[in-house]
Backbone as CSV, one residue per row, in Angstrom:
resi,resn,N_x,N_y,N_z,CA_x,CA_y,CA_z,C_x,C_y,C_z
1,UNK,0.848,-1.194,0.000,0.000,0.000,0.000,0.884,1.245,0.000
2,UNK,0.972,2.370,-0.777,1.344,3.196,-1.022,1.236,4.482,0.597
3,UNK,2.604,4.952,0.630,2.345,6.295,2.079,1.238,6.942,1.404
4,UNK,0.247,7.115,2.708,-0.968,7.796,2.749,-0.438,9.356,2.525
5,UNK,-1.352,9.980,1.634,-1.153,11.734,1.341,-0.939,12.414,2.586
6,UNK,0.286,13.430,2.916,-0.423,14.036,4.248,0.374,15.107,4.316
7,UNK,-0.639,16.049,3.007,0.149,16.975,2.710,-0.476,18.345,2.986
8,UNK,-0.488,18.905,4.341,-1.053,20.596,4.475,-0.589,21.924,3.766
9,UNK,0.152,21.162,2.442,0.529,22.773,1.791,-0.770,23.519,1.358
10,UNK,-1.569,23.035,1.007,-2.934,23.388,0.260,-3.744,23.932,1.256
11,UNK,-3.576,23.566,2.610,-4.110,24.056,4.113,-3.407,24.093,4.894
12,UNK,-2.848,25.123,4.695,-1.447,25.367,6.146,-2.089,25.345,6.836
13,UNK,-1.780,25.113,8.530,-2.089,25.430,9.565,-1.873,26.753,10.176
14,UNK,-3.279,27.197,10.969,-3.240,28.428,11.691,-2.288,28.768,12.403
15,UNK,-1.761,27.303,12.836,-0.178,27.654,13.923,0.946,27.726,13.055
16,UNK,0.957,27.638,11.733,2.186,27.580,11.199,3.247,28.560,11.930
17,UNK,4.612,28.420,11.347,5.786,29.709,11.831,7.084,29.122,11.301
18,UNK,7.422,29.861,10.860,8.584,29.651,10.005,10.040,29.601,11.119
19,UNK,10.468,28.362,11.239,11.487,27.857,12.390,11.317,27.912,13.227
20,UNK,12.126,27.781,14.282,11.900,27.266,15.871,11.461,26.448,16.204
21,UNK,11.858,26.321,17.591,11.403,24.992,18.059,10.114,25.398,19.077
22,UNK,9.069,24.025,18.859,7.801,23.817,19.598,7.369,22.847,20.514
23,UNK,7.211,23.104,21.823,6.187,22.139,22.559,5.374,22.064,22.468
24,UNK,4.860,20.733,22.402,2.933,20.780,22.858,2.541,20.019,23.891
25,UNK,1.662,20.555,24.719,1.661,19.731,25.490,-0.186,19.840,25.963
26,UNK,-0.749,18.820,26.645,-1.966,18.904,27.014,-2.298,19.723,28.542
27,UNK,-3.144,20.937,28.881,-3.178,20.998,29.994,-4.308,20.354,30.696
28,UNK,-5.040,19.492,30.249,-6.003,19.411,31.639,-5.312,16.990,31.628
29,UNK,-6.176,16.171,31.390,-5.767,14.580,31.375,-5.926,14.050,30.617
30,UNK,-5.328,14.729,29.451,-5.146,13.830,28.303,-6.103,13.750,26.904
31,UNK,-5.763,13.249,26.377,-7.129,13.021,25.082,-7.706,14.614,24.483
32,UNK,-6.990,15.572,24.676,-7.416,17.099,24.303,-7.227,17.156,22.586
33,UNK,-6.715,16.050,22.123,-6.409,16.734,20.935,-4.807,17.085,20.320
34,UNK,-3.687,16.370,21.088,-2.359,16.824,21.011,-1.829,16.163,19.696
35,UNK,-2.400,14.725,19.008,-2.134,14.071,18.074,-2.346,15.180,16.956
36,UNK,-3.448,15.436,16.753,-4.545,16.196,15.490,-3.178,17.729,15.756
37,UNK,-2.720,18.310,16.579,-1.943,19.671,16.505,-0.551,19.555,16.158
38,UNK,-0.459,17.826,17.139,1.517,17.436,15.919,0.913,17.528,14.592
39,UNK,-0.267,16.881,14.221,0.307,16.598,12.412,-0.369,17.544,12.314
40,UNK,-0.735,18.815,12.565,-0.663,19.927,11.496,0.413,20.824,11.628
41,UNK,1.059,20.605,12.888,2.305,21.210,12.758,3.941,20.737,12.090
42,UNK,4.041,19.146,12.242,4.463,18.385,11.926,5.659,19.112,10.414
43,UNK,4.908,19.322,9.389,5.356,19.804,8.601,6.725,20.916,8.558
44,UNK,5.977,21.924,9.433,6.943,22.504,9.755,8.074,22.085,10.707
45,UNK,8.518,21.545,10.962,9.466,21.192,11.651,10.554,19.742,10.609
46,UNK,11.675,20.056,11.481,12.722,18.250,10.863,12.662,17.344,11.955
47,UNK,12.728,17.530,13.079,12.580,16.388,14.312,11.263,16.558,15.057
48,UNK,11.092,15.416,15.247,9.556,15.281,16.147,9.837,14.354,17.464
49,UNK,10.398,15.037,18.431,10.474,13.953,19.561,9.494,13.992,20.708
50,UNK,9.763,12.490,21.196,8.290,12.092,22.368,9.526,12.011,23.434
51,UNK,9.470,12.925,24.400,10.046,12.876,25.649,10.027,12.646,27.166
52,UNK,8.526,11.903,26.910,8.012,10.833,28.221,7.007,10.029,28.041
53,UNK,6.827,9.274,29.039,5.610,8.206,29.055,6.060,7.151,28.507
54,UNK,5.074,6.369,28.185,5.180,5.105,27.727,4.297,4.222,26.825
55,UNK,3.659,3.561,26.705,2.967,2.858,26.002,1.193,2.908,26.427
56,UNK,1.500,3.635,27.476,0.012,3.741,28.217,-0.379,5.376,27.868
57,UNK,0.237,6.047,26.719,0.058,7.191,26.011,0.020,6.748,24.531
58,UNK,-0.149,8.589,23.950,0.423,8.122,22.276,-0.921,9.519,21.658
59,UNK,-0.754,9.206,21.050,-1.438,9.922,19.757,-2.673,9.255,18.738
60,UNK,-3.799,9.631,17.975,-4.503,9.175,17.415,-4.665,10.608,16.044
61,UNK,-4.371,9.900,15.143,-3.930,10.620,13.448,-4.936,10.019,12.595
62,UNK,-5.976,10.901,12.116,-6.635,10.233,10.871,-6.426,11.541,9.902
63,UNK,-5.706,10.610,8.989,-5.393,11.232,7.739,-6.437,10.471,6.275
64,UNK,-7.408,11.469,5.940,-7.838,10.803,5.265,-9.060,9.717,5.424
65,UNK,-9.412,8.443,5.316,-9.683,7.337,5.522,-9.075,6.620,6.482
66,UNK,-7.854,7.171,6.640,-6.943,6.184,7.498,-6.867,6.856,8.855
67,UNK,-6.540,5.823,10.028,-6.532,6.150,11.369,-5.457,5.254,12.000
68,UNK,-4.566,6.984,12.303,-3.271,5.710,12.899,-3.136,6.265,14.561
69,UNK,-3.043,4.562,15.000,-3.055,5.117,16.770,-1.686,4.482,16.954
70,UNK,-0.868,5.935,17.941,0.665,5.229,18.200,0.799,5.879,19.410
71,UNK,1.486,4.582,19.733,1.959,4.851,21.133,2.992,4.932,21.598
72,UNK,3.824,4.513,20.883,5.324,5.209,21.153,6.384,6.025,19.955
73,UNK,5.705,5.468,18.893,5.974,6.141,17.515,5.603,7.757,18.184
74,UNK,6.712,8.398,17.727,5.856,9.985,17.150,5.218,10.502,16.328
75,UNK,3.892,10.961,16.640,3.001,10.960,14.983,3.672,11.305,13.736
76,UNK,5.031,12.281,14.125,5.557,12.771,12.803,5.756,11.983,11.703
77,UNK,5.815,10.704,12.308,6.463,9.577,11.266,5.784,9.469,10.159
78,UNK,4.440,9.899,9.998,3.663,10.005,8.827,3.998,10.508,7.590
79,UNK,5.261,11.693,8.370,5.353,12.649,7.127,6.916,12.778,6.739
80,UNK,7.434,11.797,5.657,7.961,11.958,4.758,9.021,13.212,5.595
81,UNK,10.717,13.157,5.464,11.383,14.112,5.721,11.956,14.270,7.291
82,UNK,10.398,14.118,8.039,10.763,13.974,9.099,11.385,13.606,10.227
83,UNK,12.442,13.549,10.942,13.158,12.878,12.097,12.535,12.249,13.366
84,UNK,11.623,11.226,13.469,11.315,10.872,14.825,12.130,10.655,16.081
85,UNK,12.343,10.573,16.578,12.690,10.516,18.302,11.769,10.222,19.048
86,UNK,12.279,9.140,19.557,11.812,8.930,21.088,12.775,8.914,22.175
87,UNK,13.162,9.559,23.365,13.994,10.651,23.835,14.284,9.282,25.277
88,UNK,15.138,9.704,25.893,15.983,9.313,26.872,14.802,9.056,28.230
89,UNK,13.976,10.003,27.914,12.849,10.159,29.389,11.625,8.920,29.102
90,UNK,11.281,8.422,28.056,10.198,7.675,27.747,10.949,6.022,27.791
91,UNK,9.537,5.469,28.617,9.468,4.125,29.026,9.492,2.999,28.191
92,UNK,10.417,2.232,27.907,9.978,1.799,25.975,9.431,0.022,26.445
93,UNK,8.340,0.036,26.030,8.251,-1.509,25.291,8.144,-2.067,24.279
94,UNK,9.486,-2.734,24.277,10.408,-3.327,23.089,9.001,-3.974,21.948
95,UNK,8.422,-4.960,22.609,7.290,-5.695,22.003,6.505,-4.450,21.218
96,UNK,6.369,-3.997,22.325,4.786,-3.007,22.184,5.387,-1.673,20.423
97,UNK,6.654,-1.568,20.467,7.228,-0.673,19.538,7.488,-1.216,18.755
98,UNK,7.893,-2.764,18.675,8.435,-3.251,17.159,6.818,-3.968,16.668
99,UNK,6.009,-4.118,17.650,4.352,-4.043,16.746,4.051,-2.779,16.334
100,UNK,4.343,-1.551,16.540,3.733,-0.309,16.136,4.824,-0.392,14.483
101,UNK,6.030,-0.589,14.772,6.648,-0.532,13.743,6.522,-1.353,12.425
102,UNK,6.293,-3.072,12.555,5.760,-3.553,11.665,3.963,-3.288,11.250
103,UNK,3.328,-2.514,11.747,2.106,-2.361,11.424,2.032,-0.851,10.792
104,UNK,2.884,-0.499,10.948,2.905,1.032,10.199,3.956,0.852,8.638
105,UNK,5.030,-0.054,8.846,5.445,-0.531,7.609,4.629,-1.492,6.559
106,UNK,3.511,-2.294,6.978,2.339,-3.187,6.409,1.319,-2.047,5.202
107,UNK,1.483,-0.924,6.486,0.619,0.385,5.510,1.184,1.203,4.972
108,UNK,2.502,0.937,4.566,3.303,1.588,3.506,3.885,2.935,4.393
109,UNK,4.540,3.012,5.783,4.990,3.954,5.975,6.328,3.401,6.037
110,UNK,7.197,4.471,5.694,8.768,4.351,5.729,9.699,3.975,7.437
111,UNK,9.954,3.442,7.364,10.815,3.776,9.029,12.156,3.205,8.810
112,UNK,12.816,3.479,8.697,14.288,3.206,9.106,15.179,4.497,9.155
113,UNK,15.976,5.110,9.135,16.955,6.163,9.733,15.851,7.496,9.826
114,UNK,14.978,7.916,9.496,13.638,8.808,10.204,12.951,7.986,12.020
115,UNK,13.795,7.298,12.018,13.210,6.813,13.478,14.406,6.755,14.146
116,UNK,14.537,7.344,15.100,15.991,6.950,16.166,15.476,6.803,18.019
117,UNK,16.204,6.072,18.355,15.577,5.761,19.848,16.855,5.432,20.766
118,UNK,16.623,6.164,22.278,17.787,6.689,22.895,17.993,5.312,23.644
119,UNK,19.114,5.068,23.915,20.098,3.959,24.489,19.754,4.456,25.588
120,UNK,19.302,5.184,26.312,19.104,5.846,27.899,17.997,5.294,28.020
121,UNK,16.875,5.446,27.072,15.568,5.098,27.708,15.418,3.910,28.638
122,UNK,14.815,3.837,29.115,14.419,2.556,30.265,13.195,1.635,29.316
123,UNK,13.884,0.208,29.679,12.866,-0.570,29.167,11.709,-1.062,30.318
124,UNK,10.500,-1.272,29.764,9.599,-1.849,30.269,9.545,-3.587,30.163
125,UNK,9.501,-4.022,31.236,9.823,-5.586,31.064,8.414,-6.605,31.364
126,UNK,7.969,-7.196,30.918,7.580,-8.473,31.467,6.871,-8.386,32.480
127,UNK,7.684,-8.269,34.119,7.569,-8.165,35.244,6.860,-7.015,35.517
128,UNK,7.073,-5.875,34.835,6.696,-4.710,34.974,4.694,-4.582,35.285
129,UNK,4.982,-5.443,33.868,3.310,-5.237,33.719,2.882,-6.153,34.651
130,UNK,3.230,-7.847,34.823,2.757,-8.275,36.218,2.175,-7.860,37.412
131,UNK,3.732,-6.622,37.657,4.045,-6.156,38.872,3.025,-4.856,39.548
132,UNK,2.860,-4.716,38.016,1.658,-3.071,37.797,0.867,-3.562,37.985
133,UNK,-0.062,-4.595,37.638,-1.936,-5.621,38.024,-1.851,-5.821,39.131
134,UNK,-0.444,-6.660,39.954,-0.562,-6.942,41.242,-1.239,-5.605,42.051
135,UNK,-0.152,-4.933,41.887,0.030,-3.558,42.825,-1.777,-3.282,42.765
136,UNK,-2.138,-2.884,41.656,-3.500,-2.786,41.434,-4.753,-3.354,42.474
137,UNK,-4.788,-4.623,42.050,-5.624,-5.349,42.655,-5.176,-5.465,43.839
138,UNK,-4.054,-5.415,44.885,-3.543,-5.354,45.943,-4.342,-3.997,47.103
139,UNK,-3.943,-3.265,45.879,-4.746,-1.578,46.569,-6.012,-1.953,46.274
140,UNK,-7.260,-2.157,45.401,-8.360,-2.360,45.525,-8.744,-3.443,46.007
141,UNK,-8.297,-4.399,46.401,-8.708,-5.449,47.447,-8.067,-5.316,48.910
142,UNK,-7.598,-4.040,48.899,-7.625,-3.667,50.713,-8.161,-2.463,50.703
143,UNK,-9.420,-2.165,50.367,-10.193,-1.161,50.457,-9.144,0.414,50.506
144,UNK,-8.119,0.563,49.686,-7.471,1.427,49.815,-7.688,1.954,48.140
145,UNK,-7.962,3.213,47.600,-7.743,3.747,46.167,-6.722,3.436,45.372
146,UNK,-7.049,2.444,44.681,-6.142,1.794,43.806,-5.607,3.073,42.445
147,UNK,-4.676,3.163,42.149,-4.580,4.295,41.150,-5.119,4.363,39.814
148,UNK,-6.192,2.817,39.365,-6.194,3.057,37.973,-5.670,3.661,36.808
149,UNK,-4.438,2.675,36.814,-3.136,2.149,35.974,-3.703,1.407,34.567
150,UNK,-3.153,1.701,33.531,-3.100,0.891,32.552,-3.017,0.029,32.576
151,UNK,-2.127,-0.696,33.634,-0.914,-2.051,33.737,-0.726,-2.396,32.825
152,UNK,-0.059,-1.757,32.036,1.132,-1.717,31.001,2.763,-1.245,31.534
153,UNK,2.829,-1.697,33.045,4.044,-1.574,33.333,5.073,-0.145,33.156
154,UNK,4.479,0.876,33.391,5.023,2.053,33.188,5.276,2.369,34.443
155,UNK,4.719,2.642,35.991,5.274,2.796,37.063,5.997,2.006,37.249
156,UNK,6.017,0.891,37.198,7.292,0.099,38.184,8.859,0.050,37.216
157,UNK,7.871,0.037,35.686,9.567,0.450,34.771,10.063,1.976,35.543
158,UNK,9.223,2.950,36.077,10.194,4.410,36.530,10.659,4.052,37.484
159,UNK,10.099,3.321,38.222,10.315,2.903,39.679,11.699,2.150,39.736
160,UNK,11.753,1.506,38.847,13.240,0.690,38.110,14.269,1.992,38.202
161,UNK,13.817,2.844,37.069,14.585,3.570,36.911,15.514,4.035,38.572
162,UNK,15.002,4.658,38.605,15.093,5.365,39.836,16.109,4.951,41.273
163,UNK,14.860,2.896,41.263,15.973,2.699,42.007,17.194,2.095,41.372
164,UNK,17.345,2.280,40.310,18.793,2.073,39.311,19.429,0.461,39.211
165,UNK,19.987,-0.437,40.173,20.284,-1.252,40.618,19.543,-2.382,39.562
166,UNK,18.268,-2.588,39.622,16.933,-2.914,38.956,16.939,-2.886,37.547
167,UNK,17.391,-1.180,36.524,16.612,-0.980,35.517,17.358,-1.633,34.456
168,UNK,17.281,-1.809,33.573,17.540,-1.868,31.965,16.892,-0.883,31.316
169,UNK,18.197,-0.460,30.472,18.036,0.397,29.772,17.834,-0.166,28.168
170,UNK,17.520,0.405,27.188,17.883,0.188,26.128,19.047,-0.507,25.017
171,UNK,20.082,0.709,25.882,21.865,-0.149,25.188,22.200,-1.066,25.776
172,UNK,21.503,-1.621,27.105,21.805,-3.001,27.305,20.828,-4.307,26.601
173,UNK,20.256,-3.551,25.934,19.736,-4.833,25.005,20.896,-5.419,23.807
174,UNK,21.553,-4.951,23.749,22.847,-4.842,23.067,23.998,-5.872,23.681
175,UNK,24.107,-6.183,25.061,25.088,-6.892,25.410,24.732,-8.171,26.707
176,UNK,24.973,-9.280,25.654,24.312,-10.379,26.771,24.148,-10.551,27.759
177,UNK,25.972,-10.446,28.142,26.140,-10.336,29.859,25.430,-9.834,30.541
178,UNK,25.851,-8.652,30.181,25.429,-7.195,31.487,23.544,-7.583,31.164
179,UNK,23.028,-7.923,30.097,21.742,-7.972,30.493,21.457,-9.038,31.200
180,UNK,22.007,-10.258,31.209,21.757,-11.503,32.153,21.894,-11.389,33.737
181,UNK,23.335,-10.866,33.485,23.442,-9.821,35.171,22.022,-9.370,35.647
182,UNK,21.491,-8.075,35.190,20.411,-7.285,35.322,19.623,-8.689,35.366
183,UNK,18.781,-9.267,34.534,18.012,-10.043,34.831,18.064,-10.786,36.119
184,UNK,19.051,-11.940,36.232,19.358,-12.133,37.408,18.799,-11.910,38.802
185,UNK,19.218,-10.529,38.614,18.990,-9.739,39.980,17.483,-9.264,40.076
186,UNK,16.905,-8.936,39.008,15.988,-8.016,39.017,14.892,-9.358,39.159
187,UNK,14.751,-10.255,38.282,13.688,-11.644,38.558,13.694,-12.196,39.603
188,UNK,14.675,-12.254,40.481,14.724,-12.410,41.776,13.981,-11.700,42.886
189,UNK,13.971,-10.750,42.747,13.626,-10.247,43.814,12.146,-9.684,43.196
190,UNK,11.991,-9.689,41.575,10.038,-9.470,41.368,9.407,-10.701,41.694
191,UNK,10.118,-11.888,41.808,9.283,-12.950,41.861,8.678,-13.180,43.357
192,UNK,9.982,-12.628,44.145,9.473,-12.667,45.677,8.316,-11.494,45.827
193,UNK,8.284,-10.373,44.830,7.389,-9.337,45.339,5.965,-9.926,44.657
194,UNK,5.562,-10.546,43.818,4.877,-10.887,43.200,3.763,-11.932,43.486
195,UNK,4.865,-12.989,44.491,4.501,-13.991,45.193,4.077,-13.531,46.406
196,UNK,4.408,-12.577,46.816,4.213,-11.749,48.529,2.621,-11.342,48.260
197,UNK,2.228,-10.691,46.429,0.879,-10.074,46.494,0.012,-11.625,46.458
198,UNK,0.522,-12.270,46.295,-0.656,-13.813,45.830,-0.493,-13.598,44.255
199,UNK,0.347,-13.192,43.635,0.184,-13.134,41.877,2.019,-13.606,41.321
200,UNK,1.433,-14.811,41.781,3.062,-15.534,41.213,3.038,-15.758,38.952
201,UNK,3.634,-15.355,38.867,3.858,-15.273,36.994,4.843,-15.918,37.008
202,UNK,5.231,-17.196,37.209,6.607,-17.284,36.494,7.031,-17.239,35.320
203,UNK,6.218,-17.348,34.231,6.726,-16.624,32.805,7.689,-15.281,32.846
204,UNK,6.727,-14.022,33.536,7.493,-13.052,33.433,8.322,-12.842,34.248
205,UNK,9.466,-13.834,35.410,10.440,-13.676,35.603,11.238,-14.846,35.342
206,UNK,11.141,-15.221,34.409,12.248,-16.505,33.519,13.178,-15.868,33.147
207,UNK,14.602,-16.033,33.220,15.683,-15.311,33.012,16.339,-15.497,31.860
208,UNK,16.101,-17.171,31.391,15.987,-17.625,30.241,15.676,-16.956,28.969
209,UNK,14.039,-17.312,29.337,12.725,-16.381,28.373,13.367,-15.165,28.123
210,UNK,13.134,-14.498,28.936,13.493,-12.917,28.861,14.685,-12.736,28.423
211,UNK,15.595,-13.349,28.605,17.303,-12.597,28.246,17.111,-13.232,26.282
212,UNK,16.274,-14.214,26.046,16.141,-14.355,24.850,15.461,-13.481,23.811
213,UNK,14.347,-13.092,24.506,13.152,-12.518,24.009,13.954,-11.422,24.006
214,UNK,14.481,-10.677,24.900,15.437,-9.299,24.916,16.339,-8.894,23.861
215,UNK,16.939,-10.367,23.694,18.460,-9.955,22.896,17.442,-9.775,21.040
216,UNK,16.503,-10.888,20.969,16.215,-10.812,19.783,15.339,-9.374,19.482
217,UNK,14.835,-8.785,20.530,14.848,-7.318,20.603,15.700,-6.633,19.976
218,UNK,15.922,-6.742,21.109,17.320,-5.269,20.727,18.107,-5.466,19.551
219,UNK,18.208,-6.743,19.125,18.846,-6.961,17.725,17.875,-6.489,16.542
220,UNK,16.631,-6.332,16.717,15.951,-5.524,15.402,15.855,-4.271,15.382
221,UNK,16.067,-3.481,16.872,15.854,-2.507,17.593,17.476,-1.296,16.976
222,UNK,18.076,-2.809,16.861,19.259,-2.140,17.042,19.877,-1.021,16.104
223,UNK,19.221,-0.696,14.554,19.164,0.381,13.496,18.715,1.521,14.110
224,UNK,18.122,1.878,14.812,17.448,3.056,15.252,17.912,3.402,16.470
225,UNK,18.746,2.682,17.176,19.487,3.148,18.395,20.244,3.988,18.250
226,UNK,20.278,5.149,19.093,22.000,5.826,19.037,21.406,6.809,20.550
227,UNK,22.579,7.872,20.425,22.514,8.884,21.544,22.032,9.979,21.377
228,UNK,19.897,9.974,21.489,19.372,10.777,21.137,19.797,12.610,21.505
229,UNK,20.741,12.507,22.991,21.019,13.681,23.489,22.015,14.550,22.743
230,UNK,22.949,13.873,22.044,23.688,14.026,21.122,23.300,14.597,19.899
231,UNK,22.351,13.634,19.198,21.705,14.157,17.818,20.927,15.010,17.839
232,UNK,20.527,15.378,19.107,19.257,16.832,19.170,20.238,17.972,19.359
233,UNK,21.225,17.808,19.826,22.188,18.904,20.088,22.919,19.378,18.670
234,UNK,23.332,18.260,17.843,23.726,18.417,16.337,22.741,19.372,15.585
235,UNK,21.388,18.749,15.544,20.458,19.064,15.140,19.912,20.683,15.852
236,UNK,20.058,21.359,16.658,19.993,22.682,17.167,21.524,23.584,16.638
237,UNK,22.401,23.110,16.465,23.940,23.299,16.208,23.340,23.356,14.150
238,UNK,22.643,22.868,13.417,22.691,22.614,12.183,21.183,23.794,11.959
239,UNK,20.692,23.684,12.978,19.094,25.289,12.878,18.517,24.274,12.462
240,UNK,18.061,23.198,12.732,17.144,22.289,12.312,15.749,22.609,13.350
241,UNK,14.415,22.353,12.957,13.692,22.899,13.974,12.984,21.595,14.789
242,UNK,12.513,21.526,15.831,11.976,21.107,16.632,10.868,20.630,17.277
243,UNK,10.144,19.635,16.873,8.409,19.800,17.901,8.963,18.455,19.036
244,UNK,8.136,19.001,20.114,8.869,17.903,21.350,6.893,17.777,21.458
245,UNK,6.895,16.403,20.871,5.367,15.945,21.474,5.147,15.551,23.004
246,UNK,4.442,16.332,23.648,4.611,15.539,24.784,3.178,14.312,25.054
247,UNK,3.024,14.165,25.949,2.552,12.485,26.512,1.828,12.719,27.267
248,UNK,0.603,12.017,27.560,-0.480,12.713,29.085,-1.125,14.055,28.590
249,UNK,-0.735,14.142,29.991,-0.700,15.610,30.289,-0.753,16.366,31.433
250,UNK,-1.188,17.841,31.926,-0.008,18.866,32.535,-0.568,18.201,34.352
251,UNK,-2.155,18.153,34.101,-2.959,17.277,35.591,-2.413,15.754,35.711
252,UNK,-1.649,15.375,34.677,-1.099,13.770,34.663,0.148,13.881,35.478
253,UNK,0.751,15.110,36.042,2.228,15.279,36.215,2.806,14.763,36.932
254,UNK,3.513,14.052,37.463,3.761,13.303,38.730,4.037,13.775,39.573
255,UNK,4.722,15.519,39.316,4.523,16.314,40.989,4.096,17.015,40.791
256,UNK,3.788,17.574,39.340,2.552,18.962,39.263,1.046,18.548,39.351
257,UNK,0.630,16.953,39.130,-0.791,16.903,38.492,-1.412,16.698,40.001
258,UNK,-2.653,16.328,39.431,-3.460,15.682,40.635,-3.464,14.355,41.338
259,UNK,-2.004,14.361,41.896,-1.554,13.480,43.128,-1.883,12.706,44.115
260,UNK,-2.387,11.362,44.034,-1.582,10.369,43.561,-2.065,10.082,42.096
261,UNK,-3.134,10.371,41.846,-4.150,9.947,40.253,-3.352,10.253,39.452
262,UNK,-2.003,10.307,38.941,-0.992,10.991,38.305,-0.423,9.728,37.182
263,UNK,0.524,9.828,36.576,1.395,9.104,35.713,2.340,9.372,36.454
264,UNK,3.686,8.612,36.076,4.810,8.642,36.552,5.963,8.918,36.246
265,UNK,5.337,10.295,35.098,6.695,11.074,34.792,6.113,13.142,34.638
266,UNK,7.021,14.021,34.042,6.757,15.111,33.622,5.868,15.099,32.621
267,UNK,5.206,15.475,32.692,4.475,15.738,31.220,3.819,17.417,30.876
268,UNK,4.516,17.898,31.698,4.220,19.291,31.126,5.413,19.232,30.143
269,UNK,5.840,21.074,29.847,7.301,21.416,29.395,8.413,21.308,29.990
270,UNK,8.266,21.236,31.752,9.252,21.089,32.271,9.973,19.418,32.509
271,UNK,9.170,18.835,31.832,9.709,17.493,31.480,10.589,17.586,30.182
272,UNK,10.757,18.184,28.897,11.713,18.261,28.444,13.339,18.007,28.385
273,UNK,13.741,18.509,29.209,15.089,18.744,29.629,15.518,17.296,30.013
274,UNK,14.806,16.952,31.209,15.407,16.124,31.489,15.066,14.647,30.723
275,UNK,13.983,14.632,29.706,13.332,13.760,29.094,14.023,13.844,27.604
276,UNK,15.154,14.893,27.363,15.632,14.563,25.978,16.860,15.247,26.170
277,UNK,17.747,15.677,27.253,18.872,16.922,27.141,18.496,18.208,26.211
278,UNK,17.657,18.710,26.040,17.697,20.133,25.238,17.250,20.970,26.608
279,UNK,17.894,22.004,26.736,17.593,22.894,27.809,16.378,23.688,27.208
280,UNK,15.000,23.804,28.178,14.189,24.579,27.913,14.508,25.755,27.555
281,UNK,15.415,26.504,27.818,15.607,28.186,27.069,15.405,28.146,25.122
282,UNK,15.469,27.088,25.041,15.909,26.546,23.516,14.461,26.602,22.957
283,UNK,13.428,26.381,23.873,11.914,26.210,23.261,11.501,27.326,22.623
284,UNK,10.941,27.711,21.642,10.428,28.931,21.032,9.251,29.076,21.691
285,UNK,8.380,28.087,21.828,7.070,28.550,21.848,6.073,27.364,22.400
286,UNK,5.592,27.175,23.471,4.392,26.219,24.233,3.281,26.383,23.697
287,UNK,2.500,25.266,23.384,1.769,25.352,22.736,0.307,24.087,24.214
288,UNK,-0.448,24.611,24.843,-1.101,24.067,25.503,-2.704,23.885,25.076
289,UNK,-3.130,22.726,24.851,-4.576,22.175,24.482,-5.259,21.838,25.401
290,UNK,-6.234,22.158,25.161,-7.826,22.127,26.314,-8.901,21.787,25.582
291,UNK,-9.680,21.091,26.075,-10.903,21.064,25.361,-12.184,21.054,26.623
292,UNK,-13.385,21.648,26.255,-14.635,21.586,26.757,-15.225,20.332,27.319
293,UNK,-15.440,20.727,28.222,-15.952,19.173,28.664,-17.504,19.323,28.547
């Protein structure tokens, strides 16, 4: 099937602007409309990066007849020219991205060097999502407010992060050892937490499984890897321009939103920085969506 048309020269957008770089971001929880404002801005810009969240976000694009929902892809990818990124701050699942990727190549979209994805990011594992249902049903079966989670494993992958020891990153999908190490350690001690809620999985802490399922990851993964902090810095150094899609949104924030009901990263603008290395002074222009309830 031939790339779908998705061409606004004939209807620029009201936001057009000739260079600079753009945020967008949602202010009230999400679903405002942030997909539909990348791709009309999209155009204007060479890089389109997603600089948080995870798979329990994304975008919804109908171009045409066609309707594309992505969740870790950046909508830009639609359009021909464009540089996608997905940035150092966003939660990646390996599975969940190389299905967005073969289902967007099935419909004739391009992806290979227009897609790059940061060796920093933190992967989402297996355990994660287990670990996220437990937690769940744990809090709503002790009469305590359960957070209504995706369980798609996005808190306990930050939670990884964080406590470091735990996480996998991306560029260790790349090297057996050090990921068997990590496994190791990390299946160990989810299986005891897992088994502690009454929700024993041993699938998703097989060290086996996983260090297999991983490597053959990261080995398809592995074209689009590099050091997104690096290439955005080239890319500001070359006047290339900028849209940083963000994820959620500004009430989703994990210390700005409405606490605990939150996600578990930035998702305003001030998630930027630390979600891709570009220092906010660099932003031209915020761009915040609301809609009527």
């Amino acid at each position: 099937m031939p790339t779908p048309p998705n061409d606004h020269s004939l209807n620029p957008s009201p936001f057009a602007q000739s260079g600079g770089h753009t945020a967008i971001v949602g202010l009230q929880w999400g679903d405002e409309g942030k997909g539909k404002l990348v791709d009309l801005l999209a155009p204007d810009h060479d890089c389109i990066v997603r600089y948080n969240g995870g798979a329990n976000a994304g975008h919804t694009v109908v171009v045409g007849d066609e309707r594309y929902a992505l969740h870790l892809v950046p909508s830009g990818i639609l359009f021909p020219g464009c540089t996608c990124i997905i940035g150092n701050g966003v939660v990646v699942d390996p599975a969940k991205l190389l299905e967005e990727i073969d289902g967007l190549r099935a419909r004739g979209i391009e992806i290979d060097a227009n897609l790059r994805l940061s060796s920093r990011a933190h992967v989402v594992m297996p355990y994660h999502k287990a670990l996220d249902g437990a937690l769940e049903e744990f809090m709503a079966g002790n009469r305590r407010d359960a957070i209504g989670t995706t369980r798609r494993g996005i808190g306990p992958a930050y939670a990884d992060k964080v406590f470091r020891s735990t996480a996998i990153r991306v560029g260790d999908l790349a090297h057996e050892d050090r990921l068997r190490t990590k496994l190791e350690l990390t299946c160990e001690l989810r299986e005891a937490q897992l088994r502690s809620l009454g929700a024993a999985d041993p699938e998703s802490v097989d060290v086996s499984r996983l260090l297999d399922q991983a490597l053959a990851q990261g080995e398809r993964l592995a074209p689009h890897v590099t050091d997104t902090t690096w290439y955005l810095h080239d890319a500001l150094a070359d006047g290339r321009s900028i849209l940083f899609e963000g994820a959620n949104a500004c009430l989703l924030d994990v210390d700005h939103g409405t606490y605990p009901f939150v996600t578990s990263s930035n998702c305003s603008t001030l998630g930027i920085p630390a979600g891709t290395g570009v220092p906010l002074g660099r932003i031209d222009r915020g761009l915040g969506i609301m809609k009527a309830y």
